[in-house]
N, C-alpha and C positions, 0 to 999 in steps of 0.2 A: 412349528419348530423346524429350522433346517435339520435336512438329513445329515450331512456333512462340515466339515472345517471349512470348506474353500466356498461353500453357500451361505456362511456363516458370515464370512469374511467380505466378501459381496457386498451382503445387505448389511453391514457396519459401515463399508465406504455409502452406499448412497444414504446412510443417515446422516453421516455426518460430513458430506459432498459440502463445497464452499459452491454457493452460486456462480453462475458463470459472471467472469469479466467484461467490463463494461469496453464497447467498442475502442480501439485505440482511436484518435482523434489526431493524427499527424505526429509528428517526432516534437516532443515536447522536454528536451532536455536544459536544464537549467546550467547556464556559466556564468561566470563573473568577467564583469565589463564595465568600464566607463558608459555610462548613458550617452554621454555627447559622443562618441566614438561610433555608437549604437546607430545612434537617429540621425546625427549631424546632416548625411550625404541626403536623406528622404526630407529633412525642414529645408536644407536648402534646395534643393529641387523644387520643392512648394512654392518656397519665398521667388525663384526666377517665374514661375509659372503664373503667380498673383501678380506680379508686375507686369508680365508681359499682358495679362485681363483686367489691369487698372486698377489693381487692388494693393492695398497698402497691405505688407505683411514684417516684420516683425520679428525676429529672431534673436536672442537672448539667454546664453549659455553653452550656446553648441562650439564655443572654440575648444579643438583640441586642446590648448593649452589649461584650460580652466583648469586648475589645481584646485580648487573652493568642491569639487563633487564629488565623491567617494564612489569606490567599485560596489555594483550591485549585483544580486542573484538575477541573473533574466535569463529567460530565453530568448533569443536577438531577433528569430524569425518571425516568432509571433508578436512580439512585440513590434518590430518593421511595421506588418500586417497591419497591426493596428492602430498602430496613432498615420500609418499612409491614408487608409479609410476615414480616417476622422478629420484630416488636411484636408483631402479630396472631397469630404463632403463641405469643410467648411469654403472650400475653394466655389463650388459646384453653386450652393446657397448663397452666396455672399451678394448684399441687395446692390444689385446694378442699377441705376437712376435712369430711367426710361425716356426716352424721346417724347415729348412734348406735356411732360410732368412740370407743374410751376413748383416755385417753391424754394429753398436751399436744398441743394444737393446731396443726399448719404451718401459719402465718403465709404466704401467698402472696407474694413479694415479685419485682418487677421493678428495675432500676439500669440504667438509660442515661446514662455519661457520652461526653463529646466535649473533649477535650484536643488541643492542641498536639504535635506530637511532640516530642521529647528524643532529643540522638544515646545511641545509633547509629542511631535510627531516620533518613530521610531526612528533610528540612525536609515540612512537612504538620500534618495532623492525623489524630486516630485514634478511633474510634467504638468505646464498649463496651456491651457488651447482655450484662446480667446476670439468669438467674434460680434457681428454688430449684424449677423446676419437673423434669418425669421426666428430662430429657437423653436423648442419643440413646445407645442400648447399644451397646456397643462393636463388635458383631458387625457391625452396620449403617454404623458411621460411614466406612466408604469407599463408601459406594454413595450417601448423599445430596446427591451433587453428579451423580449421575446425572439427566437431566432426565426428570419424572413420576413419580421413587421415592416413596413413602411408608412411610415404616417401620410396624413394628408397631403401636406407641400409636397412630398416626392414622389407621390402617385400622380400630380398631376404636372410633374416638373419634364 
């Protein structure tokens, strides 16, 4: 039994204390934006960068004017972030046809479209990132959502 009110009062906070909060993880605030307004400046950056490596690339909804795409909740940094890393990787991967390989050629090719959604999807829009390069092997693909996994192609890339 506490002696007093204010020992009393103590040990009620640490009973019923909320566990500590989980690390902040960068400024993660949500705004409303045009996608294409969002991403536009990073797909095309891509698209000149895939040309200038011989790779066909592909863009498909990023004009400012697209009236057809509705304002979504994002947060624009992390979003940047991410579909730049997923260009770059598909930029990075994309099968280059090697010096004294027979055969027809694989054409490199990237497709980033940005559409509207259609039910059943919910109201929004939806990002495709298309390429022709190695994919991930099936044995791998529940581990790279693990953070700092690198599958095989990129460990040895």
């Amino acid at each position: 039994q506490p002696s007093n009110g204010i020992e009393a009062d103590r040990q009620r906070q640490q009973k019923f204390q909320l566990p500590p909060s989980l690390p902040v993880l960068g400024d993660f605030e949500l705004e409303m934006a045009f996608p294409q307004d969002v991403l536009g400046s990073i797909v095309y950056a891509s698209q000149a960068i895939s040309r200038e490596r011989g790779i066909n690339f592909d863009a498909v909804g990023f004009e400012p004017d697209n009236l057809d795409l509705p304002g979504v909740a994002v947060c624009p940094n992390h979003l940047k972030e991410a579909v730049s890393n997923l260009l770059d990787n598909a930029i990075k991967y994309a099968p280059l046809r090697r010096k004294g390989k027979v055969g027809r050629p694989r054409i490199p090719r990237i497709g980033v479209t940005l559409t509207s959604n259609e039910p059943p999807l919910s109201p929004g829009a939806t990002l495709y990132v298309e390429d022709n390069g190695p994919g991930i092997p099936p044995s791998e693909r529940g581990k790279v959502f693990e953070r700092g996994y690198r599958g095989g192609v990129t460990r040895d890339a």
